[in-house]
C-alpha positions in Angstrom: -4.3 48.0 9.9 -0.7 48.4 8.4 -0.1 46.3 4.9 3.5 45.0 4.3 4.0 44.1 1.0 6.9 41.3 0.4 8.8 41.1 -3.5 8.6 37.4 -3.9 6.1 34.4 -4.2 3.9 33.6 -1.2 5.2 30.4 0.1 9.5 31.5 -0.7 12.0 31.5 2.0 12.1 35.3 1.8 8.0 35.9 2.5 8.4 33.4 5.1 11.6 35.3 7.0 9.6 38.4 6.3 6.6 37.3 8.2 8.8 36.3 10.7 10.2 39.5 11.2 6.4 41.5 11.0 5.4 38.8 14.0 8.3 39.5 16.0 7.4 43.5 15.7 4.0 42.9 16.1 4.3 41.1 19.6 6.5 43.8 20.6 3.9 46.5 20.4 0.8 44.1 22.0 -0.1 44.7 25.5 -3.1 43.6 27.6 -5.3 46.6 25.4 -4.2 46.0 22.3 -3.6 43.1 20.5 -1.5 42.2 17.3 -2.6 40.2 14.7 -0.8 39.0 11.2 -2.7 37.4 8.2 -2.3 37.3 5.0 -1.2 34.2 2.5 2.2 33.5 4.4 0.9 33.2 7.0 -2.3 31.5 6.7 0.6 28.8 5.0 2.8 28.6 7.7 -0.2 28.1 10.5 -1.6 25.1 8.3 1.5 23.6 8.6 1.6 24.1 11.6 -1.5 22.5 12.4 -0.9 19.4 10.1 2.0 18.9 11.5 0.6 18.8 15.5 -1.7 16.8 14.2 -0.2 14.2 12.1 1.4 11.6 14.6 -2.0 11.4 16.1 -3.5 10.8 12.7 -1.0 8.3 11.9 -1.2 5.7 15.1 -4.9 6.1 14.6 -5.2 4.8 11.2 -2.3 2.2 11.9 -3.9 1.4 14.9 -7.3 0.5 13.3 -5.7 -1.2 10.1 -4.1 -3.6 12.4 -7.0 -4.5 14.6 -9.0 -5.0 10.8 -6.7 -7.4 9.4 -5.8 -9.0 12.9 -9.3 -10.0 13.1 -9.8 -10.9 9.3 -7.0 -12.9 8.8 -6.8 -14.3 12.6 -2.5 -13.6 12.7 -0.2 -11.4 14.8 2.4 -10.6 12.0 0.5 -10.9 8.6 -1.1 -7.2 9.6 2.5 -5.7 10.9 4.2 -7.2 7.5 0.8 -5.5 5.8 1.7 -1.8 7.2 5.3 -2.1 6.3 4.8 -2.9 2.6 2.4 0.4 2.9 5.3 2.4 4.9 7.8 0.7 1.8 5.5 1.8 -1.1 4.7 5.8 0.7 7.9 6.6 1.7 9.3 5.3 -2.2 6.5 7.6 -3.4 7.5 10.5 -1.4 10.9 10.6 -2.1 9.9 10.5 -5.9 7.8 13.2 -5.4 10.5 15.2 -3.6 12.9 14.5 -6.3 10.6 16.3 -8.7 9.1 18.5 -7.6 10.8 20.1 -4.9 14.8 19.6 -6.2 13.7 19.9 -9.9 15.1 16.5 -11.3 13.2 15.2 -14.6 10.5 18.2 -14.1 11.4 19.8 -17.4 10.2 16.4 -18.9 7.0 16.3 -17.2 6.3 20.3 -18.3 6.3 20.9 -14.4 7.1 24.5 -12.4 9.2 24.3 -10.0 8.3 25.9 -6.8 10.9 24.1 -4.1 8.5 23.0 -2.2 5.0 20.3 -1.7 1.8 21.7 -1.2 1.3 20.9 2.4 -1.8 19.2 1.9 -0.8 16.7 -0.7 1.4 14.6 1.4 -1.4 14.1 3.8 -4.3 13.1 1.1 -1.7 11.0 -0.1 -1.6 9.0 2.9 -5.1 8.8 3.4 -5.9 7.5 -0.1 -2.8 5.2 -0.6 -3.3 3.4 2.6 -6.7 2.5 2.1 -5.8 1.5 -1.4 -2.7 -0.9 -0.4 -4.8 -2.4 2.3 -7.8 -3.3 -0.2 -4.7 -4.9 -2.7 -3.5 -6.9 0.6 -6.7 -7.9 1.6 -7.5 -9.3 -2.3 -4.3 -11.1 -2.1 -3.7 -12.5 1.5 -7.3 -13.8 1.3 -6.4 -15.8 -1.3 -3.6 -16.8 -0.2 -5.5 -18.3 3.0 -7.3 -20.1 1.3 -5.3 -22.3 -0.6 -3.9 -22.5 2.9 -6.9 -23.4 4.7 -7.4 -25.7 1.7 -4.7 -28.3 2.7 -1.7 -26.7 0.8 2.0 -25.5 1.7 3.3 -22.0 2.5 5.0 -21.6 -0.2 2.3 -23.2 -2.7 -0.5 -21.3 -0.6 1.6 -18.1 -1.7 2.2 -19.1 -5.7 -1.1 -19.9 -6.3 -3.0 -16.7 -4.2 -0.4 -14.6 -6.3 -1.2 -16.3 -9.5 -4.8 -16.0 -9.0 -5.2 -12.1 -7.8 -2.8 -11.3 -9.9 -4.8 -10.4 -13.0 -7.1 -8.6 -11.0 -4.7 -6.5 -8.9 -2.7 -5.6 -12.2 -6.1 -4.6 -14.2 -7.3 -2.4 -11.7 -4.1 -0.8 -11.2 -3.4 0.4 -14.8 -7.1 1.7 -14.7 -6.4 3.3 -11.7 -2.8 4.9 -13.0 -4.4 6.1 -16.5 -6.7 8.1 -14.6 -4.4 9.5 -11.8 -1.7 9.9 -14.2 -4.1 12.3 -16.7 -4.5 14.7 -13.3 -0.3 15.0 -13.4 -1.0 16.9 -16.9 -3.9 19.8 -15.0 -1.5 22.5 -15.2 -2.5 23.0 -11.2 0.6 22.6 -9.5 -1.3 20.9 -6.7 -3.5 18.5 -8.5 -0.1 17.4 -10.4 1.7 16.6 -7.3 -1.1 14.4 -6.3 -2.0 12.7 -9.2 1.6 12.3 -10.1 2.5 10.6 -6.6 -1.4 8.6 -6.9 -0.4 7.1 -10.3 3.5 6.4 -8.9 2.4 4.8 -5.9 0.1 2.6 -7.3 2.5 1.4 -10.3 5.2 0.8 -7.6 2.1 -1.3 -5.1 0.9 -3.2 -8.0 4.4 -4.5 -9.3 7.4 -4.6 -6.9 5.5 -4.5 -3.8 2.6 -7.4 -4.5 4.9 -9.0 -7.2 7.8 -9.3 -5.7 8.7 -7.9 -2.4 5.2 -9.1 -0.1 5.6 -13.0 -1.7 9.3 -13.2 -0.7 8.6 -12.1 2.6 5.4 -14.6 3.3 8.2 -17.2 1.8 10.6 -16.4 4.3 8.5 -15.7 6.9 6.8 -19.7 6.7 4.5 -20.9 9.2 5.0 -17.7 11.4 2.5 -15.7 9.0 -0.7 -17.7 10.2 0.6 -17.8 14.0 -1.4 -16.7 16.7 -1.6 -17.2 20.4 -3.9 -19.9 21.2 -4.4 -21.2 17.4 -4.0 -24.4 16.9 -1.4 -25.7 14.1 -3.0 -26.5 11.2 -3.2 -30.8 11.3 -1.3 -32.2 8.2 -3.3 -32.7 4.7 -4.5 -36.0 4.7 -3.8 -38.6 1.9 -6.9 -39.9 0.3 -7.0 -43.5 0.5 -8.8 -45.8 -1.5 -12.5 -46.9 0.0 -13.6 -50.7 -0.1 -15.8 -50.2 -3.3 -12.9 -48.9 -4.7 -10.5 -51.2 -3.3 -12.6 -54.0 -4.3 -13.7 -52.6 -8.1 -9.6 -52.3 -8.8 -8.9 -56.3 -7.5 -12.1 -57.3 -10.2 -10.2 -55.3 -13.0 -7.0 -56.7 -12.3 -8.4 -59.7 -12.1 -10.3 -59.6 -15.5 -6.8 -58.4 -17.3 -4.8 -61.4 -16.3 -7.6 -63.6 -17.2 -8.2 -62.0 -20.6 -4.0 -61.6 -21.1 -3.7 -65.4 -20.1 -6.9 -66.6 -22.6 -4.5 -64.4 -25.3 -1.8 -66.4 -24.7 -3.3 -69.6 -24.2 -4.9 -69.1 -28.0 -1.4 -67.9 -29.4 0.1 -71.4 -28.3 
């Protein structure tokens, strides 16, 4: 067993050339007796990412795959689910580059008290992932259930939207600041890695909760009209129907009018 000993942090550019280099040694001296084997922190690094990186793509279409089918089936439409996964995309890739910005080039980490490392751990964007998407999709489903129903309930696309916002609204927004007070106290740890995530989980969900369900997923159901409840072999949606006025009622409303021209004609009749 041979040690080599690097002069810099574990995950730097310069450990990472230097276990490089010990590799490429390494495999010069195996043969069919002997083989060559390198560990340590480097490397045990750069095979995770490695391995999260094989595996990601996979991961991804997966979970895409099954939050589709989910709200395909719940909110019987073709593009209400696609719009769905790309407010997520909108709201993750926002949060990432925010994260990016801090923590791996530096800006506005002085204010935060943060180190700076150059890098993401390499498990953080992947958690991130995980728990954002299935906490967008639970604000979406709040709010898109609502909206369907003041839909199924006879009213407009663009009413069916004002009033499902107005309504989830308090509810989205309450949960969200509880949600951002406690992921934003895990950004204060000290642990570089449970920063990163609870600064991206409290970011994420300040940017879902405001410009994403507040503004940017209302303007898109307004644009997008009757083409958010279409699907093949669905049946439009017949016109509200007026309500008219029933016989009693008909007939009670005659009586009254009746009764006030009598009673205004008596009046005038005893003015004369």
């Amino acid at each position: 067993m041979l040690e080599v000993i690097g002069d810099d942090y574990a995950s730097s550019e310069n450990s990472r050339a230097l276990l490089s280099a010990v590799r490429s040694t390494a495999h010069q001296f195996a043969d069919p007796a002997i083989s060559a084997v390198v560990g340590g922190e480097t490397a045990e690094g750069v095979d995770a990412n490695a391995v999260i990186e094989d595996g990601l793509p996979a991961v991804v279409a997966v979970m895409l795959a099954v939050i589709y089918l989910l709200l395909l089936i719940t909110f019987r439409s073709v593009f209400l689910p696609v719009k769905a996964i790309l407010m997520n995309l909108l709201s993750l890739g926002a949060t990432y580059g925010v994260l990016v910005l801090v923590f791996q080039h530096g800006f506005g980490a002085d204010l935060f008290g943060y180190a700076q490392y150059g890098h993401l751990q390499n498990f953080v964007p992947v958690l991130l992932l995980a728990i954002l998407f299935s906490l967008s999709t639970d604000y979406e489903v709040f709010l898109l259930n609502r909206i369907r129903e003041e839909h199924d309930a006879g009213q407009d696309n663009a009413t069916s939207v004002a009033n499902g916002l107005a309504r989830t609204a308090p509810l989205i927004s309450g949960a969200a600041a509880l949600m951002i007070a406690v992921f934003g106290a895990f950004a204060f740890t000290g642990i570089l890695p449970i920063q990163q995530l609870g600064f991206g989980l409290a970011l994420a969900i300040a940017l879902d909760a405001t410009l994403i369900r507040l503004v940017v997923v209302p303007a898109s159901m307004r644009l997008m009209g009757r083409w958010n409840w279409w699907l093949p072999g669905r049946k439009p949606r017949p016109p509200a129907a007026r309500p008219s006025r029933t016989e009693p009622a008909a007939a009670a409303e005659t009586a009254a009018e009746t009764a006030a021209a009598r009673t205004a004609a008596e009046t005038a009749a005893a003015e004369r």
